[in-house]
C-alpha positions as CSV (number, residue, x, y, z in Angstrom):
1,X,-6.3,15.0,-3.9
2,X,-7.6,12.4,-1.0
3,X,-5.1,9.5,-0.5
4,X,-6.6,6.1,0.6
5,X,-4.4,3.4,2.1
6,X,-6.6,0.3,1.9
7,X,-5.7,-2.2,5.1
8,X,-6.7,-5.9,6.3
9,X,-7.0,-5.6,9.5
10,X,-8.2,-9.0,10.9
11,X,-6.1,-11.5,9.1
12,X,-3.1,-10.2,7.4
13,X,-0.4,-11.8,5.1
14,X,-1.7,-14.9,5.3
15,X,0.8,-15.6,2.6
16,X,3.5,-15.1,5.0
17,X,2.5,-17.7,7.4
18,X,5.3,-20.4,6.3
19,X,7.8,-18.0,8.2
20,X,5.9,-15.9,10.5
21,X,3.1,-16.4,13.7
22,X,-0.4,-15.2,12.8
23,X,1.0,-12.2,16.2
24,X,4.2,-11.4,13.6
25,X,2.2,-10.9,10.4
26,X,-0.1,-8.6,12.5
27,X,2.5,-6.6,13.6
28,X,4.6,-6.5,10.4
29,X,1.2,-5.4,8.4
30,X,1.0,-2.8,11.3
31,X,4.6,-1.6,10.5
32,X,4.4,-1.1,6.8
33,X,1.1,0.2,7.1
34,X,3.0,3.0,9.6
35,X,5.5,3.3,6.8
36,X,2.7,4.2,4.5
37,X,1.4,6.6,6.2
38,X,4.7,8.3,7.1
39,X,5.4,8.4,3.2
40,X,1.9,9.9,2.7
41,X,2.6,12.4,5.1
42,X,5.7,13.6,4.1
43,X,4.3,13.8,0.5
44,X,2.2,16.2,1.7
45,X,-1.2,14.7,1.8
46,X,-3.5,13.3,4.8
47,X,-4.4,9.5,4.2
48,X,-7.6,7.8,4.9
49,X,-7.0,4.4,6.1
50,X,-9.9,2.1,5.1
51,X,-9.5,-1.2,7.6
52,X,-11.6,-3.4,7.5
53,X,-12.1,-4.0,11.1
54,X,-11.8,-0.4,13.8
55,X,-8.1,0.5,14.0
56,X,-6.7,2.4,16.6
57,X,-4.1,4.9,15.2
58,X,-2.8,5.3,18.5
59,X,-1.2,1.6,18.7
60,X,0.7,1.9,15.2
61,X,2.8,4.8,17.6
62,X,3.1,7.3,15.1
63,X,4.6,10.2,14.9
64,X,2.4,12.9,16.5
65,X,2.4,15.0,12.4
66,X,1.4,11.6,11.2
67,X,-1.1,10.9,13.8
68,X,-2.9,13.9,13.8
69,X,-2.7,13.9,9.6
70,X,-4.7,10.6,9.5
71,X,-8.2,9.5,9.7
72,X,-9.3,6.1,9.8
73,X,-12.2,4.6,8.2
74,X,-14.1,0.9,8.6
75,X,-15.3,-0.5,5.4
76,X,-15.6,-4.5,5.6
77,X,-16.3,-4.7,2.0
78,X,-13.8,-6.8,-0.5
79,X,-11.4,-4.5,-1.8
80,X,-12.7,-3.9,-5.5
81,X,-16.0,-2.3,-3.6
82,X,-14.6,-0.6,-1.4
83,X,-12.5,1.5,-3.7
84,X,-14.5,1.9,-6.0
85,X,-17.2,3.8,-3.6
86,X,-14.3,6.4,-2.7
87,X,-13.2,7.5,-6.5
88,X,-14.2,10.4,-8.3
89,X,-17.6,10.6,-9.0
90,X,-18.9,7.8,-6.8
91,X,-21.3,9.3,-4.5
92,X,-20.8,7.4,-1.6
93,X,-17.7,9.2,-1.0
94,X,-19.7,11.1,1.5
95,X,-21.6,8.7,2.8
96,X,-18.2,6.7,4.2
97,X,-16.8,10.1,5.4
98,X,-14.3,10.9,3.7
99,X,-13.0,14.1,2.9
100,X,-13.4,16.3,-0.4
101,X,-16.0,16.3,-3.3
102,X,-16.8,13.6,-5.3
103,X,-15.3,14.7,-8.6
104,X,-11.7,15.0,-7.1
105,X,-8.8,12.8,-7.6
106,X,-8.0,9.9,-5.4
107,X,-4.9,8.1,-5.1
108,X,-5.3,4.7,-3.8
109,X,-1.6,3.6,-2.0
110,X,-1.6,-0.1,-0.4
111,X,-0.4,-0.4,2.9
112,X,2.0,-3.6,1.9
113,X,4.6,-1.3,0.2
114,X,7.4,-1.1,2.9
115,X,9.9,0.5,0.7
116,X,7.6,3.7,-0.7
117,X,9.0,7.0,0.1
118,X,7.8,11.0,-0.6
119,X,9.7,10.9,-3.3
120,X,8.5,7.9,-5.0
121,X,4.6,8.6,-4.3
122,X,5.4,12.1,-5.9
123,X,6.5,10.6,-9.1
124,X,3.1,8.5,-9.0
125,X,1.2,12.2,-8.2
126,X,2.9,14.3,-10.6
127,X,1.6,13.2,-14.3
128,X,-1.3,15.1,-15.4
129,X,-3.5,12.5,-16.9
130,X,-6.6,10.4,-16.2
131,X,-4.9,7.6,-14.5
132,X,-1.8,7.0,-13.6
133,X,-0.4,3.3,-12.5
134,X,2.2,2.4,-10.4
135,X,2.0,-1.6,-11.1
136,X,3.8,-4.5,-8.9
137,X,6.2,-7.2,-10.2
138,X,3.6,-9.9,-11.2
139,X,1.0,-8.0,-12.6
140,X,-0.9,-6.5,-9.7
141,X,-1.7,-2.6,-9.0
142,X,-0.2,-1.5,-6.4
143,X,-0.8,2.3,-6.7
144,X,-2.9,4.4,-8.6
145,X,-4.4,7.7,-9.0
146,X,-7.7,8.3,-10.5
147,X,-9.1,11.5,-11.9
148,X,-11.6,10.4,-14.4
149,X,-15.3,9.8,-13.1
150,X,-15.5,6.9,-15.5
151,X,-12.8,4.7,-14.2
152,X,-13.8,2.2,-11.4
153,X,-11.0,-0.6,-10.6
154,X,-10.7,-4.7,-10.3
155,X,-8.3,-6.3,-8.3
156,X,-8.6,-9.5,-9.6
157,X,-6.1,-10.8,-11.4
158,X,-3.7,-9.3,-13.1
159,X,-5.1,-6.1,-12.2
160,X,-2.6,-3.9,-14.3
161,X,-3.1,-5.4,-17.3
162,X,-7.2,-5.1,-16.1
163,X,-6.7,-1.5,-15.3
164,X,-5.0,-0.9,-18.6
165,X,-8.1,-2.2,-20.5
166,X,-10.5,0.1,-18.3
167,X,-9.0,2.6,-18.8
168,X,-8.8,2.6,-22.7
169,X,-12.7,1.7,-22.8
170,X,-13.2,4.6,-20.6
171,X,-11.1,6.7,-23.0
172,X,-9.0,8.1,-20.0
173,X,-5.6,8.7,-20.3
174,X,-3.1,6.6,-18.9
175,X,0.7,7.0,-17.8
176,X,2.5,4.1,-16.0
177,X,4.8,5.0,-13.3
178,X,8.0,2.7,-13.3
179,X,9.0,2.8,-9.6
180,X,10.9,0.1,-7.6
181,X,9.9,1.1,-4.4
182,X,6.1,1.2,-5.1
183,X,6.6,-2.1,-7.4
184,X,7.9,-3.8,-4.0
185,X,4.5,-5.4,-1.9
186,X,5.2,-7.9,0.7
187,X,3.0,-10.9,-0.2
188,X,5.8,-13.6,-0.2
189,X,8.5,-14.9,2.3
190,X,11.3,-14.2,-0.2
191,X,9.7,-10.6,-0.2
192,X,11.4,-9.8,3.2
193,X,14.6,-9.8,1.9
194,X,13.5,-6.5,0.2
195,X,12.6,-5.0,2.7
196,X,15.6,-5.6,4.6
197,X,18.0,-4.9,1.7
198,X,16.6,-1.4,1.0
199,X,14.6,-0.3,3.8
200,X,16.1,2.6,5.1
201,X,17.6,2.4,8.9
202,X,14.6,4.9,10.2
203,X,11.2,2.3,8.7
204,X,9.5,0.4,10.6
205,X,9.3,-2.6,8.8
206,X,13.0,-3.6,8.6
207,X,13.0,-2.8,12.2
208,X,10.5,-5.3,12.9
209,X,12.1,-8.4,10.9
210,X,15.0,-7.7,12.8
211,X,13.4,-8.1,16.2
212,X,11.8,-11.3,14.9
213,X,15.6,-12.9,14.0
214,X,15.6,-12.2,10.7
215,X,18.6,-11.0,8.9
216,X,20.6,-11.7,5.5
217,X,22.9,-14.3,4.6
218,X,23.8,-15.7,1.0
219,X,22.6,-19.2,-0.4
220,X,23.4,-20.3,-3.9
221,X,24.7,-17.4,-4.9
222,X,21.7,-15.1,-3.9
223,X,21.3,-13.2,-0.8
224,X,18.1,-14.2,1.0
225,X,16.3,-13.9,4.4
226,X,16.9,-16.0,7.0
227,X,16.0,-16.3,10.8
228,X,17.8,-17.0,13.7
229,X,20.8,-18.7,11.9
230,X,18.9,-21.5,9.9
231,X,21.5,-22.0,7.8
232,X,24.0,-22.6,10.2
């Protein structure tokens, strides 16, 4: 099975710019994505990353196993086209150089999901059917493996939902995985608070919040993310 981390490389959370410089959301999209890949990794699989702008592996300072595990493609296509030439059947799956035959699976992991572990993109490998979903908190796809020629993806939307329908016109079979951690993608500034509640003390991504000032406190009644004491 190939394993394709899709990544913006240019202009990155854009979402997140109420709370973080356009330098910050660059380097906290650079974290996660190292996150990613470390996940993938330790999964046992070598990722593709497809940026879409050239990415130096080198400056995410991976782990030499990671490093040397991951290959890194440019495809400046919007995201629906550029998956789509890389699943199973798709004959440009050559053509972009990536690895493996056309008819084999791909899993397609985004590179936004700070909390995803080995153990979590396992549960996402492991059912034996045509697609398998791991869907985020409003609807969106955040994680999928494909084996059936037929199925082609649309981000659009409410993707899941989208992916459900495909799916059933295709007449693939469909599981959907039920996983926190690959539910979580950082889109949002009260998404940080995530990442900082359950990333584990080794990730990147916590890591980098915290050198940016962030850390928790409680308002209302609900523990949130603040910075630099802006509560006080």
């Amino acid at each position: 099975m190939r394993v394709v981390v899709p990544f913006a490389a240019e202009t990155p959370k854009t979402r997140l710019e109420p709370v973080l410089t356009a330098a910050e959301r660059s380097a906290l999209a650079r974290a996660m994505l190292a996150d990613v890949l470390r996940a993938v990794v330790e999964a046992g699989y070598e990722p593709t990353v497809v940026s879409t702008a050239p990415l130096e592996l080198s400056a995410l300072e991976l782990p030499g196993e990671i490093e040397t595990s991951t290959s890194v493609t440019v495809d400046d296509r919007p995201l629906t086209e550029a998956v789509n030439a890389r699943l199973p059947g798709e004959s440009e799956n050559d053509a972009n150089g990536d690895d493996g035959e056309g008819g084999e699976a791909v899993a397609v992991v985004m590179a936004d999901l700070a909390l995803a572990t080995p153990t979590a993109l396992e549960e996402l490998f492991a059912p034996d059917t045509d697609v398998a979903i791991a869907p985020g908190r409003a609807g969106g796809t955040n994680a999928l493996v494909v084996r059936d020629p037929a199925f082609r993806v649309d981000y659009h939307g409410a993707s899941y939902l989208d992916h459900r329908e495909i799916a059933r016109e295709a007449g693939a079979t469909l599981e959907t995985v039920d996983s926190f951690r690959l539910a979580t993608d950082v889109d949002e500034p009260e998404d940080l608070v995530e990442v900082l509640v359950h990333g584990h003390e080794t990730d990147r991504a916590p890591s980098r919040l915290r050198e940016f000032g962030f850390e928790l406190a409680e308002r209302e009644g609900r523990v949130v993310a603040v910075r630099d004491g802006e509560l006080e």
